[in-house]
C-alpha positions as CSV (number, residue, x, y, z in Angstrom):
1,X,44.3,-49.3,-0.4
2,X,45.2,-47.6,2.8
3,X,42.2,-45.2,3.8
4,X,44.9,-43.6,6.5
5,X,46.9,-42.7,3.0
6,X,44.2,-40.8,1.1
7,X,44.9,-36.9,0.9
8,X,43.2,-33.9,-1.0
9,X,44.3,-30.6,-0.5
10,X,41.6,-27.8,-0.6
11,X,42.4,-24.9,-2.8
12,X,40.1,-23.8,-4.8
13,X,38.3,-20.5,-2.8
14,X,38.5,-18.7,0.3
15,X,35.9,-18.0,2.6
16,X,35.5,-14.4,4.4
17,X,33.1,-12.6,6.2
18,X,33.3,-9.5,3.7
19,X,32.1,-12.3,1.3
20,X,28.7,-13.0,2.4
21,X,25.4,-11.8,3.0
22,X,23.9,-10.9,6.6
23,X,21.2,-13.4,5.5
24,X,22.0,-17.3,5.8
25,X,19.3,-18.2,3.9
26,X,20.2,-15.8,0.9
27,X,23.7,-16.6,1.2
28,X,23.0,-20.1,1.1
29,X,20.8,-19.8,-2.0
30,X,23.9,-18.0,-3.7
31,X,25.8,-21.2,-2.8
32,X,23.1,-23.3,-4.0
33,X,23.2,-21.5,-7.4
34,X,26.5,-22.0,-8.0
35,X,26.5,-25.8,-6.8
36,X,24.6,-26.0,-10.0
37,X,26.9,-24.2,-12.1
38,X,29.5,-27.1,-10.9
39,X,27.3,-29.2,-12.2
40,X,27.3,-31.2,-8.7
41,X,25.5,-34.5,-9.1
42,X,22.3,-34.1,-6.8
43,X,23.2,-30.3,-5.1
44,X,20.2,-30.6,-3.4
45,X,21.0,-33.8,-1.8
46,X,21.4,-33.6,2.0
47,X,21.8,-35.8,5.1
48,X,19.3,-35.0,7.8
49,X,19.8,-36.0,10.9
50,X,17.0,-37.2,13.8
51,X,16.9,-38.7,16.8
52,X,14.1,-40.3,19.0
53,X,12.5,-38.9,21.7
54,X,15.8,-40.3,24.3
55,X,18.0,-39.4,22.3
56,X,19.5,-42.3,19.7
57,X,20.2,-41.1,16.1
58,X,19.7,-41.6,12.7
59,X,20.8,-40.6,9.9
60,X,19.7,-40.5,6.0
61,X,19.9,-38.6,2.5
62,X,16.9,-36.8,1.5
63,X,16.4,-34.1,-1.5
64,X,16.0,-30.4,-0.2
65,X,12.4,-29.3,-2.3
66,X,12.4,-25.5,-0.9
67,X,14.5,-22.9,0.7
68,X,12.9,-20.0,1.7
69,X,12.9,-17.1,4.5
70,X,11.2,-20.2,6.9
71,X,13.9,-22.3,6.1
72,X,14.3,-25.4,4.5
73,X,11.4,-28.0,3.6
74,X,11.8,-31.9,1.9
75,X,9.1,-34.2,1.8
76,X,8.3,-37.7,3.5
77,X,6.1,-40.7,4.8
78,X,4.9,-39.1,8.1
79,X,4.8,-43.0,8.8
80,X,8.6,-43.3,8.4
81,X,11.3,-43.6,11.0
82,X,12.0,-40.4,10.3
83,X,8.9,-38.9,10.3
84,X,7.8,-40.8,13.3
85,X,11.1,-39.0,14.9
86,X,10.7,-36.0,13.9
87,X,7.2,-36.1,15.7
88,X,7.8,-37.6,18.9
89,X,11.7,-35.0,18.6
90,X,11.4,-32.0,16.5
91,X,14.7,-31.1,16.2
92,X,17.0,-32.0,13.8
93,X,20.1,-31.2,11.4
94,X,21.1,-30.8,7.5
95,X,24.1,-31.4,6.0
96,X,24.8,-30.5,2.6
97,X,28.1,-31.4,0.6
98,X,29.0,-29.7,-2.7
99,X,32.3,-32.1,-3.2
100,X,33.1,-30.2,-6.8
101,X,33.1,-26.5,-5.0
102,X,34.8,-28.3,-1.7
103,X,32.1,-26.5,0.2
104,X,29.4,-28.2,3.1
105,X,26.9,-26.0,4.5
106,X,25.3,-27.8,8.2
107,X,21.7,-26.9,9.3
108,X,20.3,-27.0,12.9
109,X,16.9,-25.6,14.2
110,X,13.4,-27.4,15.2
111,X,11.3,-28.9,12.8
112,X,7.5,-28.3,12.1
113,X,4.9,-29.6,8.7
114,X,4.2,-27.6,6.1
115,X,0.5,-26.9,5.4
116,X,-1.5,-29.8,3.5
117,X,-2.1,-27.3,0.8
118,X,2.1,-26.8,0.3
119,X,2.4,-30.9,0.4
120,X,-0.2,-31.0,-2.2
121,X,1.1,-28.4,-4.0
122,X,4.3,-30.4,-4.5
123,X,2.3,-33.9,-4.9
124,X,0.8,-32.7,-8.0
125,X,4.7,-31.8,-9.6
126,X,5.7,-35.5,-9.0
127,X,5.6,-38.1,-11.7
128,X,2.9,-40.4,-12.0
129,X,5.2,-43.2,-10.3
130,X,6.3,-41.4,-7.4
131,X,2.8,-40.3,-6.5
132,X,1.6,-44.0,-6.4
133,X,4.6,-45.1,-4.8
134,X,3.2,-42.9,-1.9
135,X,0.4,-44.5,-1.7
136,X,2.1,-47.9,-2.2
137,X,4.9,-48.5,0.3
138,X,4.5,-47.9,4.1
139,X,8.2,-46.6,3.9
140,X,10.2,-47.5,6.3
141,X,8.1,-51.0,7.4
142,X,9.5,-54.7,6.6
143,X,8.3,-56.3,2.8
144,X,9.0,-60.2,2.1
145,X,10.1,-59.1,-1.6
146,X,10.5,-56.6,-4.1
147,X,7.0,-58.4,-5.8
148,X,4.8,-57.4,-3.3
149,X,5.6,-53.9,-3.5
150,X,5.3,-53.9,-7.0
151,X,1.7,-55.3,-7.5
152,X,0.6,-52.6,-4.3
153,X,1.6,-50.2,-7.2
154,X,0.0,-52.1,-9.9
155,X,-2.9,-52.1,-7.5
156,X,-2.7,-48.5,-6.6
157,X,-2.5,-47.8,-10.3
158,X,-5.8,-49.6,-10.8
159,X,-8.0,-48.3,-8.1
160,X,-6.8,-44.4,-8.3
161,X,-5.5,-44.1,-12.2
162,X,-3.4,-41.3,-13.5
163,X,-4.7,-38.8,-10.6
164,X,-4.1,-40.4,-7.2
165,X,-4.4,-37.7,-4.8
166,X,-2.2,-36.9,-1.6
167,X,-2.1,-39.4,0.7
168,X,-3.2,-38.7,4.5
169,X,0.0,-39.9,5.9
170,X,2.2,-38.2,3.1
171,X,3.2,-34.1,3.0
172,X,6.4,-32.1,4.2
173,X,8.5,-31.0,7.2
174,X,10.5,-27.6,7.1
175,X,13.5,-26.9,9.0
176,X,13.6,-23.8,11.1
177,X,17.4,-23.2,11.6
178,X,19.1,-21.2,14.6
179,X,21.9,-22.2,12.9
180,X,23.9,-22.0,10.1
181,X,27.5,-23.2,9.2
182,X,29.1,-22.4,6.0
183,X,32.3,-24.7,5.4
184,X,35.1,-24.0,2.8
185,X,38.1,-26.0,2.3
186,X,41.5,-24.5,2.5
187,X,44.7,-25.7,1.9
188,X,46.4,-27.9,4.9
189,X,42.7,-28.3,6.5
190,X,42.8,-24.9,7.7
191,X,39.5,-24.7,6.6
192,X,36.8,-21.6,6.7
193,X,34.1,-21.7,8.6
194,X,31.6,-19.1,9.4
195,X,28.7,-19.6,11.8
196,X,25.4,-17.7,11.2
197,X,23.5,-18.2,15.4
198,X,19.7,-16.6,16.0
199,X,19.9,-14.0,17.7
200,X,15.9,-12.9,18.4
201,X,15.3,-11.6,14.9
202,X,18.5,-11.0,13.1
203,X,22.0,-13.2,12.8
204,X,25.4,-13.3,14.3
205,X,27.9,-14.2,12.6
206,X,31.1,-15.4,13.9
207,X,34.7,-17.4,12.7
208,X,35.1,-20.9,14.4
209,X,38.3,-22.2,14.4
210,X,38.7,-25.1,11.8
């Protein structure tokens, strides 16, 4: 297979800027809505982007858990590599693909944690596994083997039982954005794009070219 030979054209909507809401974060929830109509995989699957404090990158998928007037929060390690970014850099970027709607929304703004009462809040809605996996694996740090990470959790399971609570070094980030970039995909990759930019209070919103 040549990757230089693989085409798709783009055909299936239009974007305009009579179509959406003066509210990113509403219009993006619309978007989100219907990503689950199209019965897209994981539609809450995004990449976020960090960097360290001089600037080299990283990048990974992590799973959007709220969108709301603040913007957008997901849950980590704060031990992690990106969590350990995020702190010493709080800045950083979403992207989100919905492949079935051709659509990809991108997300940049500063980053802050959520309370310890909203990351326990969503602690207590994971299942039993995930919660002890927590408290198990110092994500991001090297293992020997698979083994040792599973009798942490068998070990985790016997000291704390069916009720761990949230870990210290566990609990959310959310996403401020000042900005927002909704993408649709067009015929001959004349694609639409509209920008939302922070503007004090309110939004701009303005065509970039595709």
């Amino acid at each position: 297979m040549n990757l230089a030979d693989i085409r798709r054209e783009y055909s299936q909507a239009v974007l305009d800027e009579s179509h959406v809401d003066p509210d990113p974060i509403v219009q993006f929830q619309r978007w989100l809505d219907q990503a689950f109509e199209a019965q897209e995989t994981e539609p809450t699957a995004a990449t976020l982007a960090t960097a360290t404090r001089d600037g080299a990158p990283s990048a990974r998928i992590v799973l959007i858990k709220g969108v709301d007037a603040r913007g957008f929060a997901f849950f980590t390690d704060y031990r992690s590599r990106k969590g350990q970014e995020l702190e010493a850099n709080p800045r950083a970027a979403l992207c989100v693909l919905w492949s079935n709607l051709e659509r990809q929304v991108r997300v940049e703004g500063r980053v802050e944690r959520v309370s310890r009462e909203e990351s326990a809040a969503y602690y207590r809605t994971r299942p039993l596994g995930s919660r002890l996996g927590a408290w198990a694996s110092r994500q991001s740090s090297e293992i020997p083997n698979r083994g040792e990470l599973e009798e942490r959790v068998d070990a985790v399971r016997r000291e704390m039982g069916e009720d761990p609570p949230l870990p210290p070094h566990w609990g959310g980030f959310v996403l401020l954005p000042t900005s927002l970039e909704f993408w649709q995909g067009r015929e001959s990759r004349l694609h639409d794009r509209l920008e939302y930019q922070r503007v004090g209070a309110a939004w701009r919103i303005h065509r970039l070219s595709p």
